[in-house]
N, C-alpha and C positions, 0 to 999 in steps of 0.2 A: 504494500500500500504506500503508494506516496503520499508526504506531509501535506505537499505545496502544488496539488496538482493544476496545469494551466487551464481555467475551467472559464475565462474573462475576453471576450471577444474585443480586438483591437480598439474600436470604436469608443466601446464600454469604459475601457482600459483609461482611456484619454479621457472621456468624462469623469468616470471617479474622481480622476491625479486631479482635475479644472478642478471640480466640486469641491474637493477636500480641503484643496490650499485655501478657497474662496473661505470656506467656513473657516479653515485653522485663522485665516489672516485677521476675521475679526478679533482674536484674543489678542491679538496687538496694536489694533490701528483701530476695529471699530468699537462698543460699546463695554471691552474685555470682559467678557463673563467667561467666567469656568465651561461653560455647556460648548464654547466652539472649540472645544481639544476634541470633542466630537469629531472634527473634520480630520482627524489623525486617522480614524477608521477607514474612509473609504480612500484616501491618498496613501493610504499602506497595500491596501487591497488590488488598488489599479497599478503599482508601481509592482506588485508583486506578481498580479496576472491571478490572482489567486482567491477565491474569497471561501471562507471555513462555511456558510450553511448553504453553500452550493454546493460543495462537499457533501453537507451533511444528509441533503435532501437529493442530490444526486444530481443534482443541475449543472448542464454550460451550454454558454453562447459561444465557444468556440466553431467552428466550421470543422468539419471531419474530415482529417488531411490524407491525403491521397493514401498512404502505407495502411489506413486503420480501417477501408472502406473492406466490406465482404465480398468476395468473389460471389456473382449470381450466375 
């Protein structure tokens, strides 16, 4: 079983990383509350390709790369 499997379609990937810094950056520039370390979540997850309850629940928006398709 892998830990960190790549389960984050490209697209995705880049919105997270947007999203995350957007919220992290409030804890320094906008109204600093604790609640935007929040955005450490999904800028971890996009940067990593990886998110733990897509894991969990068996989920990815990756595209199914040529080697892994079944011969019909």
């Amino acid at each position: 079983m892998n830990l960190f499997p790549n389960n984050e379609h490209k697209v995705e990937r880049i919105i997270r990383v947007i999203v995350g810094a957007g919220v992290l950056s409030l804890f320094f520039v906008g109204p600093q509350t604790p609640w935007a370390l929040l955005g450490i979540v999904p800028l971890a997850t996009g940067a990593l390709g990886s998110c733990p309850l897509y894991t969990l629940f068996g989920i990815s928006t990756c595209s199914v790369s040529k080697h892994q398709k079944t011969a019909t």
